[in-house]
C-alpha positions as CSV (number, residue, x, y, z in Angstrom):
1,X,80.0,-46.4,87.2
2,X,78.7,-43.0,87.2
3,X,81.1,-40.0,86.2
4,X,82.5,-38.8,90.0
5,X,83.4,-42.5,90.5
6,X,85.3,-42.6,86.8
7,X,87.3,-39.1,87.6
8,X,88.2,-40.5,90.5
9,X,89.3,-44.3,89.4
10,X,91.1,-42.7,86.1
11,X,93.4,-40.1,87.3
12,X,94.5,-40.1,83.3
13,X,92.5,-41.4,80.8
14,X,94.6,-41.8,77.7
15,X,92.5,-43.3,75.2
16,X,93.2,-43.2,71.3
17,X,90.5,-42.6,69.0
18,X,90.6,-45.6,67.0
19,X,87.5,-46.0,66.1
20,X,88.3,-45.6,62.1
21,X,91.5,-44.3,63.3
22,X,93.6,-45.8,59.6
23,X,90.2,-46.8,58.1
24,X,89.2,-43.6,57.7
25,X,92.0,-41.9,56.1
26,X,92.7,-45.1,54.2
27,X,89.0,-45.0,52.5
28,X,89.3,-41.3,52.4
29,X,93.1,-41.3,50.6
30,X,91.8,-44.6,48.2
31,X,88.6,-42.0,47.2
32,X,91.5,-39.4,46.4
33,X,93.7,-41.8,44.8
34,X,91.1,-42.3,41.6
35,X,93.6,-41.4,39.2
36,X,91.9,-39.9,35.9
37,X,93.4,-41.0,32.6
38,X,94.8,-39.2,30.1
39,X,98.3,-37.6,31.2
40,X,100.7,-37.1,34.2
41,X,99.5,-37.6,37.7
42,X,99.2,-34.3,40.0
43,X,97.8,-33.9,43.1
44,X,96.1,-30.7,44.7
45,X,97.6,-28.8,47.2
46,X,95.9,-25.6,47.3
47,X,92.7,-24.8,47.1
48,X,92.9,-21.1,47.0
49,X,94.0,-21.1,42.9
50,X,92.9,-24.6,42.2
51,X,89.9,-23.2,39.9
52,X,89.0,-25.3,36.9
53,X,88.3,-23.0,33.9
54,X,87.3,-23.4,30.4
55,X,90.0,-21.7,28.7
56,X,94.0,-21.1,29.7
57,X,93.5,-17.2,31.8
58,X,91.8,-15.8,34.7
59,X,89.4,-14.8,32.0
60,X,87.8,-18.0,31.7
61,X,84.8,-19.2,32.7
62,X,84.9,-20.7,36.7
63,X,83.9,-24.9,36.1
64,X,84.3,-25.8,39.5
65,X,87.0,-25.4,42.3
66,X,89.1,-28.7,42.9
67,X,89.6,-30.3,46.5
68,X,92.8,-30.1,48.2
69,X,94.0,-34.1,47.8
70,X,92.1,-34.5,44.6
71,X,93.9,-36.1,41.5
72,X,94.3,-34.9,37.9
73,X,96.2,-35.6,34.6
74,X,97.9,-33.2,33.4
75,X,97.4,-33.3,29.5
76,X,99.8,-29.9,28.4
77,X,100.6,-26.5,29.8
78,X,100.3,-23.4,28.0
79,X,102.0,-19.8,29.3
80,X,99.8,-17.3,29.1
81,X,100.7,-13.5,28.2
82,X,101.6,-12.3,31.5
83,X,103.4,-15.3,32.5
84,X,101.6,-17.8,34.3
85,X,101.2,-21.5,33.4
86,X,98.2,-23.0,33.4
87,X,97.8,-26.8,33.2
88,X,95.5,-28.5,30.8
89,X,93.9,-31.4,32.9
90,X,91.4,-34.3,33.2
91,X,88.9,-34.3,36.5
92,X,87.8,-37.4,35.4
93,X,86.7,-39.7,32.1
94,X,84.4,-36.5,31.1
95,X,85.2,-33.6,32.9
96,X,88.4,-31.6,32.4
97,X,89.5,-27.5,32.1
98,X,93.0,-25.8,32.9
99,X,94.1,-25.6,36.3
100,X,97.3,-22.8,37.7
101,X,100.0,-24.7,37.4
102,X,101.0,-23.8,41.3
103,X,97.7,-25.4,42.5
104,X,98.8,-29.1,41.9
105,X,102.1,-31.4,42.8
106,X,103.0,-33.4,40.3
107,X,104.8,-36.3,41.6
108,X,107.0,-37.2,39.0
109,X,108.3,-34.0,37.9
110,X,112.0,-33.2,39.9
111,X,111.9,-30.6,42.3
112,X,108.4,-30.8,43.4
113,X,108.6,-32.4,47.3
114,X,111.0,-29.2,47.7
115,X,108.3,-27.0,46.3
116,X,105.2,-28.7,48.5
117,X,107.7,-28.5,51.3
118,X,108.1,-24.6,50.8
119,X,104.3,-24.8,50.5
120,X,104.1,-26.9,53.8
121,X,106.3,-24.2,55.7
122,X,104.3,-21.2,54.8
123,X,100.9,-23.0,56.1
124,X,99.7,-22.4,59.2
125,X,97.6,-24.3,61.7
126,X,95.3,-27.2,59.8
127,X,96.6,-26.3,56.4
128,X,99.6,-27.2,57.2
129,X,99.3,-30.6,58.6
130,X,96.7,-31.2,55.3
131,X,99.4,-30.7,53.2
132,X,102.0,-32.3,54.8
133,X,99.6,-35.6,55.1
134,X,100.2,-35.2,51.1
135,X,103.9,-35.3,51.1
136,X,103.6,-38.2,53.5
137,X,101.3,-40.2,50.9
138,X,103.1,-38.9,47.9
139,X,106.6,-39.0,48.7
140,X,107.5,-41.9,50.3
141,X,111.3,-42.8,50.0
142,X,112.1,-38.3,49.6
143,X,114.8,-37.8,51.8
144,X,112.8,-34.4,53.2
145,X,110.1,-36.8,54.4
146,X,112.0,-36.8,58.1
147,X,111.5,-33.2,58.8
148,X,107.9,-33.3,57.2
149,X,107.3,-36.0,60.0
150,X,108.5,-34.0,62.5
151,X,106.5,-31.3,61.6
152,X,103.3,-33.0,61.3
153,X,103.8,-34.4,64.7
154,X,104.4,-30.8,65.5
155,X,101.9,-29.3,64.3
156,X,99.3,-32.6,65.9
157,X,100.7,-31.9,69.3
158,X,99.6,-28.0,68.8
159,X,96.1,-28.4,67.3
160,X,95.5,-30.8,70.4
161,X,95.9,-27.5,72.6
162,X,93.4,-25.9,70.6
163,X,91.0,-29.1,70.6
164,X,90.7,-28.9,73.9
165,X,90.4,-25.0,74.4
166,X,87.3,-25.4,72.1
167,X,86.1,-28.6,73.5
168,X,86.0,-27.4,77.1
169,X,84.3,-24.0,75.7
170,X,81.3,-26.0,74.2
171,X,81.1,-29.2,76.3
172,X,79.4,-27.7,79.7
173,X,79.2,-30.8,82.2
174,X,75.6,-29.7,83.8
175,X,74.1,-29.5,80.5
176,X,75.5,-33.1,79.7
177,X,74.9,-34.7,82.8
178,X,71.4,-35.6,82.1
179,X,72.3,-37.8,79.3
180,X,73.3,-40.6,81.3
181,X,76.7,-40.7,79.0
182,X,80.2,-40.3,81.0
183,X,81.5,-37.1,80.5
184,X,84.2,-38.4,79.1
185,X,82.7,-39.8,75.7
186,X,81.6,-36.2,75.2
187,X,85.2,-35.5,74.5
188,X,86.3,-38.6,72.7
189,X,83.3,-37.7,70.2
190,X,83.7,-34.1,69.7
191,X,83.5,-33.0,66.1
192,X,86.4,-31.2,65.9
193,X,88.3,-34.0,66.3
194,X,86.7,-35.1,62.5
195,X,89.0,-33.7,60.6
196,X,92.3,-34.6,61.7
197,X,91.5,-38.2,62.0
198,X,91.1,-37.9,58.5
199,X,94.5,-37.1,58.7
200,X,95.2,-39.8,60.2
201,X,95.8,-38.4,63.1
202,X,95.2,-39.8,66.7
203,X,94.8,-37.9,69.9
204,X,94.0,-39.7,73.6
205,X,92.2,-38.2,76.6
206,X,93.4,-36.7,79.5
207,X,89.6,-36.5,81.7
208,X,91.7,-35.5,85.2
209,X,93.3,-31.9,83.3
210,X,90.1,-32.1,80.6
211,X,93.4,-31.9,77.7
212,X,93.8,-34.0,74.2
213,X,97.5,-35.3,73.3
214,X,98.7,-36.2,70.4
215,X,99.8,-40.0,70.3
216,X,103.1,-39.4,69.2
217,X,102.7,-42.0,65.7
218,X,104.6,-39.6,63.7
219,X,107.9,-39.1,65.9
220,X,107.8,-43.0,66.3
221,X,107.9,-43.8,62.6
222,X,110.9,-40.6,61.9
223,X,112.4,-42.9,64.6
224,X,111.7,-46.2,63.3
225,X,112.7,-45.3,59.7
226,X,115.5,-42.6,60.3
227,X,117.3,-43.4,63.5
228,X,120.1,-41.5,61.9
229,X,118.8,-38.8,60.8
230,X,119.1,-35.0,62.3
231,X,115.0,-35.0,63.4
232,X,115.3,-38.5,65.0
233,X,116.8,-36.7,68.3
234,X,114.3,-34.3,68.3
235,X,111.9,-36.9,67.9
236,X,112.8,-39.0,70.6
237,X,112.8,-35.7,73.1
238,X,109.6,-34.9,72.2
239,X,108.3,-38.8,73.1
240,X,110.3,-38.9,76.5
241,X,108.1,-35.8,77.3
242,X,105.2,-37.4,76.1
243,X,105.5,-40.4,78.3
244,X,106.6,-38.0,81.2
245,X,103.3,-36.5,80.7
246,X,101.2,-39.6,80.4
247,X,102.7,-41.0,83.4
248,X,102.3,-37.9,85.5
């Protein structure tokens, strides 16, 4: 079937990415999930201060800078002079240094899913669906977790938009047409795509308006789990026009 013949035959082409759709972020998650020993478990959630040092200050030496998702054990904390709290941590079995205490959750101290989800609200674009991934995995029975699903959804349906704005700027049919691949399989495989199935995110096809959509997994489970909650109508809105859409 060449491509002319596949526009015409599939008017919409909604096809998730499963290829590794919960394989991948499982295997990526279990990587992350190698808990260190030696103190409390705390998870990163923001690169920008997350810089290992040698000593407690913004004085001391730079180790290394710690990946958003990666675990820790926090050992003590120590205020320095001008106030901030620094963490005391383990990387792993041999490597360890003092970490900003605002760099990491630490899941079993109270208050923290209301500070990741003040965290979570002041993120934009992937950032903020990185981070809410985090409460997802983290904070399984919070009673927050229904707006965080809402939002991710959210935030999925939005970074589909932009998907396909870059996609259709860098996929240019006459320079793929001697290939002999559909056209189509350009945009199931486009890189950008990479990172947000890391997520655990899946997006399907539209070939007829060249768009991405978000599948919608994130509103179904807010409505699976929380029928009752405040989200869940806002949840179901946004999947009646995701099926009006599919089935246009």
């Amino acid at each position: 079937m060449n491509i002319s013949s596949l526009q015409s035959r599939c008017f919409f082409l909604f096809l998730p990415l499963l290829i590794g759709t919960f394989s991948l972020h499982d295997a990526a998650w279990a990587q992350q999930r190698r808990r260190p020993p030696g103190g409390r478990s705390a998870v990163v959630v923001d690169e920008r201060l997350s810089v290992l040092r040698d000593t407690p200050g913004f004085a001391g030496k730079l180790l290394r800078r710690i990946g958003r998702g990666k675990w820790v054990a926090v050992r003590r904390a120590k205020r320095t002079a001008d106030g901030v709290v620094f963490y005391q941590v383990n990387v792993t079995r041999r490597t360890g240094g003092w970490l900003q205490r605002e760099s990491v959750v630490m899941p079993s101290q109270a208050g923290e899913e209301s500070r990741l989800v003040r965290l979570i609200n002041g993120s934009d674009d992937f950032d903020r669906i990185a981070r809410a991934r985090i409460f997802l995995d983290l904070f399984s029975h919070s009673a927050l977790r229904p707006a965080v699903l809402l939002l991710y959804g959210d935030e999925a349906e939005k970074a589909a938009d932009k998907l396909a704005h870059d996609a259709n700027r860098r996929l240019i049919a006459a320079e793929l047409e001697d290939t002999g691949a559909p056209l189509v399989s350009f945009y199931q495989n486009f890189n950008g795509i990479d990172r947000y199935r890391r997520q655990g995110i899946n997006f399907g096809f539209d070939m007829s308006r060249k768009q991405f959509r978000y599948d919608g997994a994130a509103w179904r489970e807010l409505l699976r789990r929380y029928p009752l909650s405040t989200e869940a109508e806002q949840a179901r809105t946004r999947l009646e026009k995701l099926s009006a859409s599919t089935n246009h």
